[in-house]
C-alpha positions as CSV (number, residue, x, y, z in Angstrom):
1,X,-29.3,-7.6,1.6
2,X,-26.0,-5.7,1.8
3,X,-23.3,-6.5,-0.6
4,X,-20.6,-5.7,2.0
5,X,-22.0,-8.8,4.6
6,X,-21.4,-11.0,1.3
7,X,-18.3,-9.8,1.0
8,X,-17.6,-10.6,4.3
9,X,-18.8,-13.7,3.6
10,X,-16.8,-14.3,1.2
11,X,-13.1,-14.0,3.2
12,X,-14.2,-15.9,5.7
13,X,-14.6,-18.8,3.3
14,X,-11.3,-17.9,1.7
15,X,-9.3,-17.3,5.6
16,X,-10.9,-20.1,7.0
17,X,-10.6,-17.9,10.1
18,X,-12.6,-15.4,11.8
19,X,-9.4,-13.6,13.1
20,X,-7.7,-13.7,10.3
21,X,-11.1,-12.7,8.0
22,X,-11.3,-9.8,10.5
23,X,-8.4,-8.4,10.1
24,X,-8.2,-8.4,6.5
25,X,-11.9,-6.6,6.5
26,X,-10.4,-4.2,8.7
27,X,-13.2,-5.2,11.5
28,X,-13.2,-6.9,14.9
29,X,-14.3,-10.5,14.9
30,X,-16.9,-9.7,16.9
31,X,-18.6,-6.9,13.9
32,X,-17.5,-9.6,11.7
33,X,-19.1,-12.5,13.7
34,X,-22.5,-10.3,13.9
35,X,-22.4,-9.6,9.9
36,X,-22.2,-13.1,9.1
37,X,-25.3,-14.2,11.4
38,X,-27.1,-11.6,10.3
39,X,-26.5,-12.5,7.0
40,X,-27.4,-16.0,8.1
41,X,-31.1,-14.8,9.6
42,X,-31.5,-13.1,6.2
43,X,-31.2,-16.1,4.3
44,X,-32.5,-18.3,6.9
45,X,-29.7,-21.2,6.8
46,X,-26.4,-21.8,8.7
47,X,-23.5,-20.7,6.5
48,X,-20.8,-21.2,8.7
49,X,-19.6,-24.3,10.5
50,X,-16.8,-23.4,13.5
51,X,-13.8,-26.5,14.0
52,X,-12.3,-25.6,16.6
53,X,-10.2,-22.1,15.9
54,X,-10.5,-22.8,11.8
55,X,-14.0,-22.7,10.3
56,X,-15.8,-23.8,7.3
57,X,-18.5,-23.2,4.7
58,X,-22.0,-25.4,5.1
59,X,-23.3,-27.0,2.1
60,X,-25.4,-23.8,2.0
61,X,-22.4,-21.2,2.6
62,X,-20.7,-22.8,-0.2
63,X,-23.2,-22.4,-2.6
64,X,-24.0,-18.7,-1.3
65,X,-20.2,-17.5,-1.6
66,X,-20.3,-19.4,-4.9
67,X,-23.0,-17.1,-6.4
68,X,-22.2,-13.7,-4.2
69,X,-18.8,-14.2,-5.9
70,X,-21.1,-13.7,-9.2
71,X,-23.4,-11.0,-7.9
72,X,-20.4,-8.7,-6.9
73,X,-18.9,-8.9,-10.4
74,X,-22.0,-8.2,-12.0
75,X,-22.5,-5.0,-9.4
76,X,-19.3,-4.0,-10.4
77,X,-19.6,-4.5,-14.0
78,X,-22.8,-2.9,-13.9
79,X,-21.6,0.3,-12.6
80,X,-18.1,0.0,-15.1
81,X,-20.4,0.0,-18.2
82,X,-22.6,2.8,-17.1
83,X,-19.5,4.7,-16.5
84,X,-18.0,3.6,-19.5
85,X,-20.8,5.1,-21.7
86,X,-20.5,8.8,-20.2
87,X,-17.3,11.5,-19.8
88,X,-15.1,10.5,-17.7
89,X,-16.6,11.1,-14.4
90,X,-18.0,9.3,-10.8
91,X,-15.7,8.4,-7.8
92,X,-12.2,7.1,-8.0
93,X,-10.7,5.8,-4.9
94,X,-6.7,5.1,-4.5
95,X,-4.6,3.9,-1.9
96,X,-1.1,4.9,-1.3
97,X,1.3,3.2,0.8
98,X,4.6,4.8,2.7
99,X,6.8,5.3,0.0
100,X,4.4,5.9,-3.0
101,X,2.2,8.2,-1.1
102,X,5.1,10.8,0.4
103,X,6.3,10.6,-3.5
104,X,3.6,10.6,-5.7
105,X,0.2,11.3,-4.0
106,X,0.7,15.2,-4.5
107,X,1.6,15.1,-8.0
108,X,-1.0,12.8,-8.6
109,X,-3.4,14.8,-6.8
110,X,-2.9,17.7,-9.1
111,X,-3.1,15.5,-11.9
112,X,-7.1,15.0,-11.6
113,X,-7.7,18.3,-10.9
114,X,-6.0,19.4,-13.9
115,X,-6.8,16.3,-16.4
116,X,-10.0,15.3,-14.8
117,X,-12.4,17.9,-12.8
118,X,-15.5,16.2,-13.2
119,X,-14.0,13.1,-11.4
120,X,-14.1,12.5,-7.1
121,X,-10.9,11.5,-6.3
122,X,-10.6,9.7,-2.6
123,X,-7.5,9.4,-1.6
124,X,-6.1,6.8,1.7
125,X,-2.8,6.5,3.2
126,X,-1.8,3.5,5.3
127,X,-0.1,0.5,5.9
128,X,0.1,-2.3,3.5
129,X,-2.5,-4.3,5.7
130,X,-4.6,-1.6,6.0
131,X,-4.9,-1.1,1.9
132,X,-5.4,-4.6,1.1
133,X,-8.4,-4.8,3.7
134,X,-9.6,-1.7,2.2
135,X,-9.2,-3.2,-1.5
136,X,-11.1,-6.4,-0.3
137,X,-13.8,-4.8,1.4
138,X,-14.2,-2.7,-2.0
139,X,-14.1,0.8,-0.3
140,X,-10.5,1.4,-2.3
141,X,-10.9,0.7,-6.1
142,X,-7.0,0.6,-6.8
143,X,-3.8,1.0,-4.6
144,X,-0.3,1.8,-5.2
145,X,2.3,0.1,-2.9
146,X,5.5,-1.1,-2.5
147,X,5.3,-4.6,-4.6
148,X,7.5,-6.5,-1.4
149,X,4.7,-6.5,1.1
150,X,2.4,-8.4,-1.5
151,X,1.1,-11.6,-0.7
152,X,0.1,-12.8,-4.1
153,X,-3.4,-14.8,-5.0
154,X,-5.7,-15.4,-7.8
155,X,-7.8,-12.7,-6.5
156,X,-5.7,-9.3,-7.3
157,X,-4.1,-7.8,-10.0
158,X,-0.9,-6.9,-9.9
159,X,0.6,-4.7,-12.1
160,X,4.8,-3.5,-11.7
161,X,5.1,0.0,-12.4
162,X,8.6,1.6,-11.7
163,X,10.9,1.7,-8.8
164,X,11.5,4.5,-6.3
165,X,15.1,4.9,-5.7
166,X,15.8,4.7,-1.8
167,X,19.0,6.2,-0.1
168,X,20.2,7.8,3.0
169,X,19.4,11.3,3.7
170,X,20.9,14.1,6.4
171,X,20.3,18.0,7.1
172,X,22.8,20.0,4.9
173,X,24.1,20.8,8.3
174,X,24.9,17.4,9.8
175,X,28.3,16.5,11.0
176,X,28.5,13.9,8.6
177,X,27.6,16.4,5.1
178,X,31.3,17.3,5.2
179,X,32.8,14.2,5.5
180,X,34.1,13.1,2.3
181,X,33.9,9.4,3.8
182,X,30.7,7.8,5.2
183,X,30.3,4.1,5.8
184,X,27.4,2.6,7.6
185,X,28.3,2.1,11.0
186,X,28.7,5.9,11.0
187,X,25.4,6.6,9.9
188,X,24.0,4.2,12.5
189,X,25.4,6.2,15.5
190,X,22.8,8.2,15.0
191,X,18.7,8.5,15.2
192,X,17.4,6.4,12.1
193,X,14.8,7.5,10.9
194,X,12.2,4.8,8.4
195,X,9.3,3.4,7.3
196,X,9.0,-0.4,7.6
197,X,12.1,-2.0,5.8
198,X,11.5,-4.8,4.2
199,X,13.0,-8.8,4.3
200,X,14.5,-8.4,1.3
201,X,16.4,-5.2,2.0
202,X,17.1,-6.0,5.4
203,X,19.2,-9.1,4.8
204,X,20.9,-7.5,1.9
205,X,21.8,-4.5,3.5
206,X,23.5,-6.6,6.4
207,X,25.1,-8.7,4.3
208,X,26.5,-5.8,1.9
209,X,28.2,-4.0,4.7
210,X,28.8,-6.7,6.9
211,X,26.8,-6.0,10.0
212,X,26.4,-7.8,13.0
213,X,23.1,-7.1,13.4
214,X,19.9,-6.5,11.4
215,X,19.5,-2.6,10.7
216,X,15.8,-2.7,11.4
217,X,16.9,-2.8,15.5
218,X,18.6,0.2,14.8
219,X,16.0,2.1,13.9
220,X,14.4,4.8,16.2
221,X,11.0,6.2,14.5
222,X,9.2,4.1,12.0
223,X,6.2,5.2,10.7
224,X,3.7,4.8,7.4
225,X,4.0,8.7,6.8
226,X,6.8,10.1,5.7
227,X,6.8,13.5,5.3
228,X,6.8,13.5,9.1
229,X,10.1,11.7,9.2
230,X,11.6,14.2,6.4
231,X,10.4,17.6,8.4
232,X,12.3,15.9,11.7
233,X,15.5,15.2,9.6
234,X,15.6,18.7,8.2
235,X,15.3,20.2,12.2
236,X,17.6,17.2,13.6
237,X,20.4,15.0,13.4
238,X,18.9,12.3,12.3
239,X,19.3,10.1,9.3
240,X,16.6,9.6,7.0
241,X,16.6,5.9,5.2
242,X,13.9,5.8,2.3
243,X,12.4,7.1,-0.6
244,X,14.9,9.4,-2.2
245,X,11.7,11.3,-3.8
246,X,10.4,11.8,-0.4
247,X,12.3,14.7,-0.1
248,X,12.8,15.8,-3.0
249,X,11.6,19.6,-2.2
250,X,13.5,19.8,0.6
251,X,16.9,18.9,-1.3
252,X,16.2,21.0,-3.8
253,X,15.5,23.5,-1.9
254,X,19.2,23.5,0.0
255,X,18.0,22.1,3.4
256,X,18.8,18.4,2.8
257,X,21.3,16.2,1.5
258,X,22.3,13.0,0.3
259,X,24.2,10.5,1.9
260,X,26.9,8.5,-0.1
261,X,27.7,5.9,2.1
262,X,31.3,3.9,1.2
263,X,30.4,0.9,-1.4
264,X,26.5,2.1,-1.7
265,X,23.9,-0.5,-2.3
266,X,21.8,0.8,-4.7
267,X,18.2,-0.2,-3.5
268,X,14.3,0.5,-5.4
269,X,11.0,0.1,-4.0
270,X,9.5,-1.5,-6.8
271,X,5.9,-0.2,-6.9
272,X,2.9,-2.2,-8.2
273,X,-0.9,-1.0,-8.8
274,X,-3.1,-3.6,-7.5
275,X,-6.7,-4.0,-8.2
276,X,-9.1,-6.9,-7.6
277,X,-9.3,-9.2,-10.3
278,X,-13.0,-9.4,-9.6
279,X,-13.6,-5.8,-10.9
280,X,-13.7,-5.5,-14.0
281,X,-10.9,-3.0,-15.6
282,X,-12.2,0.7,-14.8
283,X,-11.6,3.5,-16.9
284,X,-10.8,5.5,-13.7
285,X,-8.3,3.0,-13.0
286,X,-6.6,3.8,-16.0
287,X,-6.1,7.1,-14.8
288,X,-4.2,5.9,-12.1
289,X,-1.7,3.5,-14.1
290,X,-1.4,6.3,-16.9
291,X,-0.3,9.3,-14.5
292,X,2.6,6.2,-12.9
293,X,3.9,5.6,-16.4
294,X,4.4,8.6,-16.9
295,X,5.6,10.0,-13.6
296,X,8.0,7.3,-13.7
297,X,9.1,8.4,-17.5
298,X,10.2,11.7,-16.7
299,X,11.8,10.7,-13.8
300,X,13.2,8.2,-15.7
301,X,13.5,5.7,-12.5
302,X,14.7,1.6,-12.4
């Protein structure tokens, strides 16, 4: 029997849905819908009962996700206290999302090679969605992301680390560098650049400079990766809105700039380190949440 069909199981009794069970596990309901009858043959019992579009343990599924909940912590603890015993070594797997990865992926990257060579470092870049399927599914062990697009539940972790300082950000030579003036509707005549902007700093950025409109419509390339979005701002004259840190490099090295914008709202991306609370606490985890402390110290963010 797999361990991955029980944890299968195992969302689908907490979603009550197959679509939304799906795409959590990252599947289509149809790989899920096979996983879960074969997990049914396997056992030889019903576990799941359909209602309509919402569906619901059996007296049998209840008592099998009641005790897989069990076996999977006792996998995972298993292979924690083995790990525990030796040098610090084996397979750590991190998420980054938008902001956290363009900022702190590379450093951290350099970090294990450096600190750690006998550890396997896997590293995944997505969407918020994406990482928190991964992280229920178990392929992810830990994930760093923008604390805002958390849904919070008994089941994870969550851990505030520091904040990345976000701004506005222009090619040294845009027409607006010069200006010794900027306010937002400037920026906004031209192409806006982002990655998904949040609730939260939509509403306050629209009420702090009075706009008529939410700034997310005025956006013209969104996207997960940054880096992307920095290298086109650099060749263009568009406007970069994000993670200062993104681009650091490329302000340092004279090609970009920062945008001071008339009565600036100061905004962080407050970033969190999320684990299941399932898993017992990794040493390889650790890893992760000591290179954030620290690359927050030194660069002594909010």
């Amino acid at each position: 029997m797999e361990t991955r069909k029980l944890a299968h199981l195992i969302e689908l009794a907490m979603t009550g849905s197959f679509s939304r069970a799906a795409a959590n596990l990252h599947l289509t309901q149809s790989a899920l819908s096979k996983s879960i009858q074969s997990l049914e043959m396997e056992l030889g019992a019903p576990l799941i009962e359909r209602l309509g579009r919402r569906c619901t343990t059996t007296a049998a599924g209840s008592l099998v996700v009641e005790r897989a909940r069990r076996l999977l912590v006792d996998v995972d603890n298993l292979s924690i206290g083995v790990k525990d015993e030796a040098v610090l070594e084996g397979t750590l797997r991190v998420g980054f999302g938008a902001g956290p990865g363009a900022c702190m992926s590379a450093d951290f990257i350099n970090h294990v090679l450096e600190a750690h060579p006998r550890v396997k470092l896997l590293v995944r870049r997505g969407t918020a969605r994406f990482l928190m399927s991964a992280l229920r599914d178990r392929s992810i062990d830990a994930i760093l992301i923008d604390a805002r697009s958390l849904v919070l539940s008994d089941e994870l972790v969550v851990e505030r680390l520091g904040g990345l300082a976000g701004g506005a950000i222009c090619r040294v030579g845009h027409p607006l560098a010069a200006r010794a003036a900027v306010t937002m509707q400037d920026l906004l005549q031209y192409p806006i650049l982002s990655t998904d902007v949040s609730d939260e700093v939509a509403t306050l950025t629209k009420e702090h400079y009075g706009l008529s409109d939410d700034v997310r419509h005025s956006t013209t390339v969104e996207s997960e990766e940054l880096e992307p979005l920095i290298a086109a701002t650099a060749r263009s004259d568009a406007i970069f809105f994000g993670a200062l840190a993104a681009a650091g490099e490329q302000i340092a090295a004279g090609r970009l700039r920062r945008i001071t914008v008339e009565s600036q709202l100061e905004v962080s991306i407050p970033v969190a380190l999320v684990r299941l609370a399932s898993k017992g606490e990794q040493k390889l985890v650790q890893v992760v949440r000591d290179f954030a402390a620290h690359w927050f110290e030194a660069r002594e963010t909010p």
